[in-house]
Steps between C-alpha positions, in 0.01 A plus 500: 500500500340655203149538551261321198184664387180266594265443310237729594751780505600405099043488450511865642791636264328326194160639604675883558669440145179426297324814706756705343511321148097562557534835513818557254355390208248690449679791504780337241230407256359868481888598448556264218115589372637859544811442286342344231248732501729739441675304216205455289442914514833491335441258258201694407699820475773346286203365272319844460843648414556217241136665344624852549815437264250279239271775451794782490641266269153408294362843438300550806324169469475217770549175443229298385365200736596239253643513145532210232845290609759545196570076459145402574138551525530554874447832653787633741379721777605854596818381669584295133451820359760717691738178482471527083587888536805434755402633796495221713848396704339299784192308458492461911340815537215363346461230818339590821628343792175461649355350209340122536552302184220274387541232252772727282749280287875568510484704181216734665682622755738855462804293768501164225813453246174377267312852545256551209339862510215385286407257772613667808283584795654866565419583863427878423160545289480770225231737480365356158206720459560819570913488381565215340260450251286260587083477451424356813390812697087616444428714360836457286708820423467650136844375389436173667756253341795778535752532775423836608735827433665676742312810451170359596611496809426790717446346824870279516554504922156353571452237194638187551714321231588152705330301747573184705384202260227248566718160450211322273443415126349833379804686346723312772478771718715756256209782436191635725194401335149585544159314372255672680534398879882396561845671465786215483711621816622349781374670790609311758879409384673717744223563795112423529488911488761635222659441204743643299491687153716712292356805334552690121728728636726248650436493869421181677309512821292302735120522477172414715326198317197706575599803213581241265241195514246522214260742511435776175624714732828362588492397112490845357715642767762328536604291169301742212741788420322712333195547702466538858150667510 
């Protein structure tokens, strides 16, 4: 006669599967953390490439942060800008996969059929002051107003050119911006201790918060090409 599990034997399997599912998953959320990790760094590669062919393309000059929208009064963002000049073939690389959506409408988002650049909360911020033209950073550059050219910058493996977006109203997360006290990335997307950025020459790497949290220092170092005094 087959022999039937009692109860107390079927309590002592559950409890040995949970230990294990205890200690499992842990381990299978860093590897998916780890994996999408890895495919943001990409995305942010494929984006500074995207750059690198505007500005071989535009005379040495980057792309400004926003430009007027050709049907409207709207500004498009950087990303509108290298749609308009055909560079674009996949607007997913402009999602993280670790990004957490707040409040964003269908037509905000880079993955909807309704995608509107002008409105969209890109997940990878521009350096607006020091590249892209914007008047944000103090003191503000002499050609504040101007995407930057090419030339200008003599420090491109240690300057960064995109960040990991703040999801919020001020520029919907698509440049870094600066008012004195506050730079608009997400420090904390990935891990409590890095975050990932891709720099003018086109490498994307993994950072310490700590080198890139506001501070003049970290300022002047890291996202001002011209001057690393």
């Amino acid at each position: 006669m087959k022999k039937l599990f009692t109860l107390i034997e079927l309590l002592v399997v559950i409890a040995i599967i949970a230990i294990l599912a205890g200690m499992l998953l842990p381990a299978l959320n860093k590897a998916r953390e780890k994996s999408k990790n890895a495919k943001c760094l990409a995305n942010m590669k494929q984006i500074s490439l995207l750059m690198t062919l505007y500005v071989d393309d535009s005379n040495g000059f980057y792309a400004p942060w926003q430009q007027p929208k050709n049907d409207s009064a709207d500004y498009g963002n950087y990303q509108y800008t290298l749609n308009m000049a055909g560079y674009i073939q996949n607007k997913k690389i402009f999602i993280c996969p670790s990004f957490q959506t707040s409040g964003d409408s269908a037509n905000s988002r880079p993955d909807s059929e309704t995608y509107n650049m002008v409105l969209a909360r890109v997940h990878y911020a521009y350096n607006r002051g020091f590249i892209g033209g914007g008047q944000n950073y103090s003191p503000a550059r002499s050609d504040s107003g101007y995407a930057i050219h090419q030339s200008k910058c003599v420090y491109p493996s240690d300057t960064v050119i995109f960040g990991e977006g703040k999801n919020g109203t001020q520029g919907r997360g698509f440049f870094i911006w600066y008012n004195g006290s506050y730079l608009g990335l997400d420090l904390k997307r990935h891990s409590a201790k890095n975050s990932n950025v891709a720099w003018l020459d086109g490498h994307a790497s993994t950072i310490l918060n700590a080198e890139i949290e506001f501070t003049e220092d970290n300022l002047n170092k890291y996202f001002n090409p011209e001057k690393k005094d």
